[in-house]
mmCIF file of the N, C-alpha and C atoms, coordinates in Angstrom:
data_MODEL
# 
_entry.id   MODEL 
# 
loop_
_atom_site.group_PDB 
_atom_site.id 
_atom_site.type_symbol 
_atom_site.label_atom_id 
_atom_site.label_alt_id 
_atom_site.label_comp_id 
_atom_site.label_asym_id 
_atom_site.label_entity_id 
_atom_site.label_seq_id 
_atom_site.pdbx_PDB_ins_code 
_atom_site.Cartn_x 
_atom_site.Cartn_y 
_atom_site.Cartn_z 
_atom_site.occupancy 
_atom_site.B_iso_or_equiv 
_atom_site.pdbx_formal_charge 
_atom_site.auth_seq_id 
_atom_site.auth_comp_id 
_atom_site.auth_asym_id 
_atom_site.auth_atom_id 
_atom_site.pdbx_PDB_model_num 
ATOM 1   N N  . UNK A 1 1  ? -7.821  6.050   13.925 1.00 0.00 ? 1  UNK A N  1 
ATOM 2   C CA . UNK A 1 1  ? -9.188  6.459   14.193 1.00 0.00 ? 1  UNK A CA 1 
ATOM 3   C C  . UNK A 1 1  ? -9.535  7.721   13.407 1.00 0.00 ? 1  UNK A C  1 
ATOM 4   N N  . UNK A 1 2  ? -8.471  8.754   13.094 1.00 0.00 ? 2  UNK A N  1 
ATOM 5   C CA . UNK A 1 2  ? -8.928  9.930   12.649 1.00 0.00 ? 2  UNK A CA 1 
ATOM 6   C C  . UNK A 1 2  ? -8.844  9.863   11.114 1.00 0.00 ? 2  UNK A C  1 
ATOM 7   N N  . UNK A 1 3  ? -8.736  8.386   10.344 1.00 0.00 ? 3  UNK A N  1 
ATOM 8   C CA . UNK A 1 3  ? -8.781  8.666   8.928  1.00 0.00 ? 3  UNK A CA 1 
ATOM 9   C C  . UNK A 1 3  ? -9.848  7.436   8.773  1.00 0.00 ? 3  UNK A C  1 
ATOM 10  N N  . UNK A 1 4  ? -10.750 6.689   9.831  1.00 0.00 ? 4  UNK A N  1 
ATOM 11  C CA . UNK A 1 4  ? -12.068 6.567   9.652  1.00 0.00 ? 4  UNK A CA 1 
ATOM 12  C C  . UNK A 1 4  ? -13.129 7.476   9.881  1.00 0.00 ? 4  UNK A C  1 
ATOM 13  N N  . UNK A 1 5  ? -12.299 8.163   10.905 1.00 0.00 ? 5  UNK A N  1 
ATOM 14  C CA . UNK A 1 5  ? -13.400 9.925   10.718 1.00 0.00 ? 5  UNK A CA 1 
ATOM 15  C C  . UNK A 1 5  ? -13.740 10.322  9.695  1.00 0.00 ? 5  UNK A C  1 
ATOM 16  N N  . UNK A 1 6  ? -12.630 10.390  8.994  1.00 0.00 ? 6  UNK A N  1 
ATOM 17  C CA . UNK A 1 6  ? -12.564 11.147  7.665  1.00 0.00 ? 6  UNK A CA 1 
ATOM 18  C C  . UNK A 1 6  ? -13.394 10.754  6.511  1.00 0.00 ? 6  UNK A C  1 
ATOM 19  N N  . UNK A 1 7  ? -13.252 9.319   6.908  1.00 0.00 ? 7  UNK A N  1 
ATOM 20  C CA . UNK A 1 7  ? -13.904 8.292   5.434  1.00 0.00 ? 7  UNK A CA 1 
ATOM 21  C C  . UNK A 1 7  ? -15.300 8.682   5.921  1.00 0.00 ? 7  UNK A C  1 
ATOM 22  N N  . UNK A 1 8  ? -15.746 8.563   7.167  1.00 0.00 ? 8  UNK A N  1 
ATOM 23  C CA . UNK A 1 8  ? -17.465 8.780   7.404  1.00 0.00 ? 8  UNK A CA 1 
ATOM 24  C C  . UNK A 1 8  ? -17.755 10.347  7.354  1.00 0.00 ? 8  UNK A C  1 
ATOM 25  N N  . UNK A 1 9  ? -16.853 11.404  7.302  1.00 0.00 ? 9  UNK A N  1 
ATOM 26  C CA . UNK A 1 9  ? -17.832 12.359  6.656  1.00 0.00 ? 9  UNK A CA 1 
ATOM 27  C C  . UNK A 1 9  ? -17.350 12.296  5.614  1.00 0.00 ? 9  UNK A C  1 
ATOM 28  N N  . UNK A 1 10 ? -16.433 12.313  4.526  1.00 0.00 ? 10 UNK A N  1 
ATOM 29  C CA . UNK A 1 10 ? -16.553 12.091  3.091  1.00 0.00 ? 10 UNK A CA 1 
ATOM 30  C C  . UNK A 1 10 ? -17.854 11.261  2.742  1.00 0.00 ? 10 UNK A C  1 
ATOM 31  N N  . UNK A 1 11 ? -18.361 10.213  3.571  1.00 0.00 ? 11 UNK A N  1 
ATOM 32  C CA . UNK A 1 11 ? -19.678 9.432   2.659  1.00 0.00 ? 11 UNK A CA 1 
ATOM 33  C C  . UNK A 1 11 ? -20.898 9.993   3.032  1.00 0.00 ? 11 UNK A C  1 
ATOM 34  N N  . UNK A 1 12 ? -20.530 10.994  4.052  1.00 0.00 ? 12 UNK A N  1 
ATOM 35  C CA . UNK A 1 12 ? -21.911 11.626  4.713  1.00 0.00 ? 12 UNK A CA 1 
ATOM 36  C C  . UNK A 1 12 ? -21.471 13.089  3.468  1.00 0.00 ? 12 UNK A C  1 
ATOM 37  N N  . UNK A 1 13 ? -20.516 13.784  2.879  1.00 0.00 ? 13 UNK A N  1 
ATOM 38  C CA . UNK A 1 13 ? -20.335 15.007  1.949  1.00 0.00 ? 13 UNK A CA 1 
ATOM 39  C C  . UNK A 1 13 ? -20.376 13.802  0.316  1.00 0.00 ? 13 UNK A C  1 
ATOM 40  N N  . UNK A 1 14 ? -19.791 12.844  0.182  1.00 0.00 ? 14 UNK A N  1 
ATOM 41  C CA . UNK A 1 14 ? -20.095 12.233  -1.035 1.00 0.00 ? 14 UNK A CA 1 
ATOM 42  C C  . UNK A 1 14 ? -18.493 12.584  -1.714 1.00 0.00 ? 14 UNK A C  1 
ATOM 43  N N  . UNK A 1 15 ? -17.874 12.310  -0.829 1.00 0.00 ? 15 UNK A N  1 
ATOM 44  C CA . UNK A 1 15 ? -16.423 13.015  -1.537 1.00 0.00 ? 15 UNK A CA 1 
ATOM 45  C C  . UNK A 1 15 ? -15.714 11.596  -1.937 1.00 0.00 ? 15 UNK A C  1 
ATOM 46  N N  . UNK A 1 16 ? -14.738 11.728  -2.638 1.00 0.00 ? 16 UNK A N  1 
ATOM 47  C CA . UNK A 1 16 ? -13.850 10.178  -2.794 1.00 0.00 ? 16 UNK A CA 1 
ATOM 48  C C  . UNK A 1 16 ? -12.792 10.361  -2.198 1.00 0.00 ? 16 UNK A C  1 
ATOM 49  N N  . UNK A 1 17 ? -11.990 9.427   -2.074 1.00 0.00 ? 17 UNK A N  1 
ATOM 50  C CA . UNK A 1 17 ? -10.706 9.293   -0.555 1.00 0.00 ? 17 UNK A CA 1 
ATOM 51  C C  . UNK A 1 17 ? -10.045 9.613   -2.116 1.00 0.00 ? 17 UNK A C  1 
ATOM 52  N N  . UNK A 1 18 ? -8.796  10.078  -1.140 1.00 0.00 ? 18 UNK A N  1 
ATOM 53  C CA . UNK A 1 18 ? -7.313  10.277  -2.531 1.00 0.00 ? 18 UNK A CA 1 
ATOM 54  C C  . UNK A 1 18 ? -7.196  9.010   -3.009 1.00 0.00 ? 18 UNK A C  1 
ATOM 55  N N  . UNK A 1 19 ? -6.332  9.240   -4.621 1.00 0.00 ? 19 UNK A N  1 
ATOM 56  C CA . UNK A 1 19 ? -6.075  7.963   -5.313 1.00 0.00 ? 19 UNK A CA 1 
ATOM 57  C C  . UNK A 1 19 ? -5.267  7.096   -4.484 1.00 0.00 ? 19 UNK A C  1 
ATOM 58  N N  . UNK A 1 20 ? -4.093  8.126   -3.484 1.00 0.00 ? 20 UNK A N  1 
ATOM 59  C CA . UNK A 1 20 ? -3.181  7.350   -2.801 1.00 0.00 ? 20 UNK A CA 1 
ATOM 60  C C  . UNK A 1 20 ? -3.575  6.477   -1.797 1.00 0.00 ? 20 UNK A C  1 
ATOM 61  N N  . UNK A 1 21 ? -4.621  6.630   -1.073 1.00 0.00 ? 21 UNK A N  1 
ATOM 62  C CA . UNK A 1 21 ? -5.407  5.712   -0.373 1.00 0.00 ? 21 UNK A CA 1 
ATOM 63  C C  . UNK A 1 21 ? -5.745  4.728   -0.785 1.00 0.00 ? 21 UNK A C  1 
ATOM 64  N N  . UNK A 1 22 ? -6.104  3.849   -2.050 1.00 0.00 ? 22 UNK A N  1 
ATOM 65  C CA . UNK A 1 22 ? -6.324  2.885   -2.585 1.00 0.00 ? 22 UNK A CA 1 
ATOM 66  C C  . UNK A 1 22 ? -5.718  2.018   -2.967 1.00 0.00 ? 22 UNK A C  1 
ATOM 67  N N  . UNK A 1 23 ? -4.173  1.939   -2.507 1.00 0.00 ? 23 UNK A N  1 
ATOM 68  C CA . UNK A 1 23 ? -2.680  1.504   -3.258 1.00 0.00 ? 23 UNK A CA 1 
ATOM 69  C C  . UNK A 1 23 ? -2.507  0.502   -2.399 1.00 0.00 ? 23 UNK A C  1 
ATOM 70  N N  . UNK A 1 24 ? -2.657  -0.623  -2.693 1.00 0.00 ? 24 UNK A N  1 
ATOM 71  C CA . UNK A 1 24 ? -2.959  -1.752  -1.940 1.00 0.00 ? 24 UNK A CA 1 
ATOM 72  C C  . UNK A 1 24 ? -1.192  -2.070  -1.248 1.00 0.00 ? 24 UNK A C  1 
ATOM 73  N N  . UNK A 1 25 ? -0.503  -1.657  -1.596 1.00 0.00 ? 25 UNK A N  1 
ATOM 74  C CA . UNK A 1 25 ? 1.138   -1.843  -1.351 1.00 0.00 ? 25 UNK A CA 1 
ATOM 75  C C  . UNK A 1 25 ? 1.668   -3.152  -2.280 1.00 0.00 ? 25 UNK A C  1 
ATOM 76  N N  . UNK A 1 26 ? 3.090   -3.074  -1.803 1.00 0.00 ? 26 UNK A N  1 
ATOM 77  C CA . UNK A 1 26 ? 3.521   -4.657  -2.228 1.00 0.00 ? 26 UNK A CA 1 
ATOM 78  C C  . UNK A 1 26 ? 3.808   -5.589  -1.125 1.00 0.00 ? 26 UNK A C  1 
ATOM 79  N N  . UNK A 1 27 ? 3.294   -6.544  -1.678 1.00 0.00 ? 27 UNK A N  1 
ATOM 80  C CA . UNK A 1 27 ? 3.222   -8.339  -0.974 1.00 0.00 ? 27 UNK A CA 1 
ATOM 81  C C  . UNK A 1 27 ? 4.710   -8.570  -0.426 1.00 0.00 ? 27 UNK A C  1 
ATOM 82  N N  . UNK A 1 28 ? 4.366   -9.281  0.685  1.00 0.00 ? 28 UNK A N  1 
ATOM 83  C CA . UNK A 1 28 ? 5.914   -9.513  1.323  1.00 0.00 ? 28 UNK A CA 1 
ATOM 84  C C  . UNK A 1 28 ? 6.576   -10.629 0.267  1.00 0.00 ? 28 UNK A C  1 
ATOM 85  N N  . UNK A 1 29 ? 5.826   -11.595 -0.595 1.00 0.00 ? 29 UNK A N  1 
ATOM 86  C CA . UNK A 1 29 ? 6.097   -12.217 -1.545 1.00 0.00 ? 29 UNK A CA 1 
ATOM 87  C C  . UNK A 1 29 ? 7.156   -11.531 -2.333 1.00 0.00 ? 29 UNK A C  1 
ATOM 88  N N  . UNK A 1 30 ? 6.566   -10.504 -2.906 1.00 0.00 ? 30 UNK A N  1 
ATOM 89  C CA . UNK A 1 30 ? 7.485   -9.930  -4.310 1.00 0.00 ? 30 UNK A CA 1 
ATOM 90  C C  . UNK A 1 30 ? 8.577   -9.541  -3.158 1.00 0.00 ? 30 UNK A C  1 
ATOM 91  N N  . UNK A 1 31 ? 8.748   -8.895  -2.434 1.00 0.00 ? 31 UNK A N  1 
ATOM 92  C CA . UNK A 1 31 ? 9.552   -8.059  -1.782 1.00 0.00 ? 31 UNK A CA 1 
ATOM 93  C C  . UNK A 1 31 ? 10.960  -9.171  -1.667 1.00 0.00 ? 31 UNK A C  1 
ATOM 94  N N  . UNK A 1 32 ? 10.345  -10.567 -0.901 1.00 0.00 ? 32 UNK A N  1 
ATOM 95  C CA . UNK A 1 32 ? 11.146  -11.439 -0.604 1.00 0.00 ? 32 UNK A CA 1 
ATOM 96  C C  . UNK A 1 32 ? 12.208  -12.032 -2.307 1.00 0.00 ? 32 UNK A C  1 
ATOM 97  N N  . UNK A 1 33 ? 10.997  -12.018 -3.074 1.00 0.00 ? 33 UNK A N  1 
ATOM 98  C CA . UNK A 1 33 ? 11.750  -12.406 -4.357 1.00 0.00 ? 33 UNK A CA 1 
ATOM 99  C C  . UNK A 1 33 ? 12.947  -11.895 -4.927 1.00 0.00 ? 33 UNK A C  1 
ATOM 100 N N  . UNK A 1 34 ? 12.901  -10.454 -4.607 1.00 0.00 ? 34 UNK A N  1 
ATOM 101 C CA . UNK A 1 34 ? 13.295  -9.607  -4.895 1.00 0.00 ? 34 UNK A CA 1 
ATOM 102 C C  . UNK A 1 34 ? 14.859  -9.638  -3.960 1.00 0.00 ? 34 UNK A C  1 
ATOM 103 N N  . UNK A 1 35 ? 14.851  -9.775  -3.013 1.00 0.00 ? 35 UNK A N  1 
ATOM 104 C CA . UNK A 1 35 ? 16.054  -10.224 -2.114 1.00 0.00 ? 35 UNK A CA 1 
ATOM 105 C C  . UNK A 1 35 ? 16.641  -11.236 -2.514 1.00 0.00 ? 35 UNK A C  1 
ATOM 106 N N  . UNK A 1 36 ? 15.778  -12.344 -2.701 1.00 0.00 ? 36 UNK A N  1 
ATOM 107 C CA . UNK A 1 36 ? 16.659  -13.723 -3.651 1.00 0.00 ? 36 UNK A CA 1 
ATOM 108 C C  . UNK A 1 36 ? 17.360  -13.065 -4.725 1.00 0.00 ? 36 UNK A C  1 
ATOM 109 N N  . UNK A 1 37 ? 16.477  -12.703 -5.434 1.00 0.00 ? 37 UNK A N  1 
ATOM 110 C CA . UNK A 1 37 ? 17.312  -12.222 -6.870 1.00 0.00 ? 37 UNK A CA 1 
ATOM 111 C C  . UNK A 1 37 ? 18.559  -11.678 -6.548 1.00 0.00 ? 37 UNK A C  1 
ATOM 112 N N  . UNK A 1 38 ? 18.234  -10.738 -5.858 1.00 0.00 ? 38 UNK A N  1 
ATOM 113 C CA . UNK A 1 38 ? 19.466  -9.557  -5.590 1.00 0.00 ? 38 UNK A CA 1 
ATOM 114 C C  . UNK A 1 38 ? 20.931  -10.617 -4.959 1.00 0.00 ? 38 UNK A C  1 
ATOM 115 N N  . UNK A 1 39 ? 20.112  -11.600 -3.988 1.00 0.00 ? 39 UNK A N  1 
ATOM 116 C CA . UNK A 1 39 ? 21.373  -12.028 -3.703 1.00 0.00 ? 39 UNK A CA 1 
ATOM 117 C C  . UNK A 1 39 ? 22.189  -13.190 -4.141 1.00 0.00 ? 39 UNK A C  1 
ATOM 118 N N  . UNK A 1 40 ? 21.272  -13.683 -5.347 1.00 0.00 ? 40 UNK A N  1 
ATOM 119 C CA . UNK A 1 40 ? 21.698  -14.266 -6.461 1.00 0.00 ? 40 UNK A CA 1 
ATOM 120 C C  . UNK A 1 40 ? 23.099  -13.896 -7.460 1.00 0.00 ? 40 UNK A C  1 
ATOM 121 N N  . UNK A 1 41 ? 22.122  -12.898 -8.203 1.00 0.00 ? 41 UNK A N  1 
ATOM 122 C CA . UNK A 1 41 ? 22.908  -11.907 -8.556 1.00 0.00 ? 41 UNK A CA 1 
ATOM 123 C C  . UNK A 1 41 ? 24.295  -11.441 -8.307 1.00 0.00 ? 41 UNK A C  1 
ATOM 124 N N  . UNK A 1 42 ? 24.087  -10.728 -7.301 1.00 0.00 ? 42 UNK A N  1 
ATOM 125 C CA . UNK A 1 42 ? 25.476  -10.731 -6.126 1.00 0.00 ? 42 UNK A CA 1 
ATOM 126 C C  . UNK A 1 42 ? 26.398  -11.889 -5.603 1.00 0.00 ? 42 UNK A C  1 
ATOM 127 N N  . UNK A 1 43 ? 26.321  -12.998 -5.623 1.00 0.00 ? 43 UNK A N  1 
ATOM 128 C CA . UNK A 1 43 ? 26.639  -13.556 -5.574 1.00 0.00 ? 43 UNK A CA 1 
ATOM 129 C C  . UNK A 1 43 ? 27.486  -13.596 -3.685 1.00 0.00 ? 43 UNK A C  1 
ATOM 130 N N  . UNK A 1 44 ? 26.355  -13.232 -3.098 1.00 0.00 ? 44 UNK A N  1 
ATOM 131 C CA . UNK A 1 44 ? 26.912  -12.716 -1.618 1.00 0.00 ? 44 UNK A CA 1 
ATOM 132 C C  . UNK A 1 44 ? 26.587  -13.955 -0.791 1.00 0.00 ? 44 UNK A C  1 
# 
């Protein structure tokens, strides 16, 4: 709740949210791929 506060007076001051706020993350997709590989790889 307190970092939609934030976003509504930034648009009521005209400010932009940090770049880090916009970082959409990574997909459980890649993440999962990424475990195959590894345990490919490894041969575990």
């Amino acid at each position: 709740m307190k970092l939609y506060a934030m976003g509504r007076v930034g648009v009521v001051r005209s400010v932009k949210m940090p770049a880090n706020m916009k970082h959409k993350g990574v997909k459980f997709s890649e993440i999962a791929q990424e475990a195959v590989d590894w345990h490919t790889n490894h041969e575990r």
